[in-house]
C-alpha positions in Angstrom: 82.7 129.5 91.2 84.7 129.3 87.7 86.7 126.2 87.7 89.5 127.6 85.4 91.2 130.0 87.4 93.9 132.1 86.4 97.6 130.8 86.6 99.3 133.1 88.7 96.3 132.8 91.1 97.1 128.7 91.4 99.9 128.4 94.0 101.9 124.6 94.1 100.5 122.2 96.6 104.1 121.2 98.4 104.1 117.5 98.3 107.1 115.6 100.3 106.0 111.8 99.6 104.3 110.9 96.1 102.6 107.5 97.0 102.1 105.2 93.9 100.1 102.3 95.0 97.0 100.7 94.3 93.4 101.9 95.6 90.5 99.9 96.4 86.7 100.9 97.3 86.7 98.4 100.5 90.0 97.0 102.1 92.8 98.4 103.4 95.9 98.4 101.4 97.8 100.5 98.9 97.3 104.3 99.3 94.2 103.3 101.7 96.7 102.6 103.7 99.9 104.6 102.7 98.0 108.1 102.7 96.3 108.5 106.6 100.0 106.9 107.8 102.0 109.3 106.3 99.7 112.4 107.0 99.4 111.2 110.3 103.6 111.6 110.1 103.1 115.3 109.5 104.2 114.3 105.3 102.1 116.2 102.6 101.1 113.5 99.9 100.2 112.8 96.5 98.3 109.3 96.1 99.0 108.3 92.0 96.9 105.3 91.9 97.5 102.5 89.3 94.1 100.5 89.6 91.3 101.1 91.3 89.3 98.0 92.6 86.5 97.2 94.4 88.5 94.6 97.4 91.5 93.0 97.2 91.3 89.5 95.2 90.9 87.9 98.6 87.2 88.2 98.1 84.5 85.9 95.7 84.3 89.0 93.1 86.2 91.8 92.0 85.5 94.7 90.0 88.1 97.5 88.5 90.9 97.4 86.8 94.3 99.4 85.8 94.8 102.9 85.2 95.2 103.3 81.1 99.1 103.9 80.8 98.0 107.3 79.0 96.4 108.3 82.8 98.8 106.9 84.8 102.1 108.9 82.5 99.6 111.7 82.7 99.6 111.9 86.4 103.1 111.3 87.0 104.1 114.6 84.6 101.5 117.0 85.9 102.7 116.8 89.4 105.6 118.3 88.3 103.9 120.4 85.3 102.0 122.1 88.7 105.1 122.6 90.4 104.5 120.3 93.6 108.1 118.4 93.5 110.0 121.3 94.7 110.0 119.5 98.3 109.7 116.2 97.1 111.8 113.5 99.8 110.3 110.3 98.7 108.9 108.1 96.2 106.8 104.9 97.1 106.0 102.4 94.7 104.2 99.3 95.7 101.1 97.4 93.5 101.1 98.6 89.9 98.3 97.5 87.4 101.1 96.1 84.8 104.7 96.4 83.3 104.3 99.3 81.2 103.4 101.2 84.5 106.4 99.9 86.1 108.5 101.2 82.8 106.5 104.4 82.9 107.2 104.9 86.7 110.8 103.9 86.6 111.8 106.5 83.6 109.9 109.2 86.1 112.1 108.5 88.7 115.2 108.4 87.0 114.6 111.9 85.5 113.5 113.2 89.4 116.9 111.5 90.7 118.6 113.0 87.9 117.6 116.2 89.2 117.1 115.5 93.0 120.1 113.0 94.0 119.1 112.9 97.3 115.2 111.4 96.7 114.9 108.4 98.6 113.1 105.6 96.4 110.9 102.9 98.1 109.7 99.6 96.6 107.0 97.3 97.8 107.3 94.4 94.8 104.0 93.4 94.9 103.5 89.9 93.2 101.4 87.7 95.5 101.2 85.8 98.7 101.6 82.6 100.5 97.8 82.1 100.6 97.4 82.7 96.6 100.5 82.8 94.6 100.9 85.2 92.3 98.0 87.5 91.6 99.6 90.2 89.4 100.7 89.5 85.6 103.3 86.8 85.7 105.3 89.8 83.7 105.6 91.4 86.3 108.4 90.1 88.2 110.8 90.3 85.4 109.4 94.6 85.3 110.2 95.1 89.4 113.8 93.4 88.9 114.8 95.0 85.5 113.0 98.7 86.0 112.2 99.4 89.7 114.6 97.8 92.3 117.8 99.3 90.8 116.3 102.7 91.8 115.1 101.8 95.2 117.0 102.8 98.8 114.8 100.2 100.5 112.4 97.5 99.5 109.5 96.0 101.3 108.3 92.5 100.0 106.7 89.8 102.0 107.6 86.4 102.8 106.3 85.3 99.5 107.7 88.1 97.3 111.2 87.8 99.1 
């Protein structure tokens, strides 16, 4: 089979939620989570992930990291440079591997609310927890307040985060 196949033969995937979350090899959080729940709601989503570990940090050892801002920008423009957004309802944001993800992602979803005033913007700051404080970079609380949470309909922090 050729793996370039000709444009007008590549029809847009409709996608209604675009899930922006972390991924990790064992655990269940981030798009782990986010993806089965909302195809189990009948939504067609896109998972942009913005690190990939192996477990949460709960665990003795970690392994992974974030997604390059080059990758991460990159993903974010080719769903709409394939033409998926057309149905797009939602946005959901929760961990992100840094603060130039959170600037990336926040000038993304200005220009889709630009065009789509109606897009419904959900934020789950991710920072840390009771159990171990913060575990993202300290920068990163200033980058939810100044770039993310004026865009968002709803939020979802924990205890901790709130």
């Amino acid at each position: 089979m050729n793996a370039c196949a000709p444009q007008d033969m590549l029809q847009p995937l409709a996608i209604d939620v675009v899930s922006v979350q972390s991924q990790v090899v064992y655990g269940r959080v981030g798009n782990n989570v986010a993806m089965p729940t909302l195809q189990a709601l009948g939504l067609a989503a896109a998972a942009v992930p913005t690190v990939v570990f192996s477990n949460t940090p709960h665990y003795p050892s970690i392994h992974g990291g974030a997604i390059s801002a080059e990758w991460f920008a990159g993903y974010l423009q080719d769903l709409g440079a394939r033409g998926g957004l057309r149905q797009l309802q939602a946005v959901l944001a929760g961990y992100l591997g840094g603060p130039a993800q959170a600037t990336l992602l926040a000038d993304w979803v200005a220009g889709l609310l630009a065009q789509r005033p109606g897009l419904r913007v959900v934020v789950d700051p991710v920072i840390g927890d009771h159990d171990s404080g913060i575990y993202v970079d300290p920068a990163m609380v200033e980058a939810y307040q100044r770039h993310l949470l004026p865009l968002a309909d709803g939020l979802t922090p924990n205890h901790f985060e709130l």
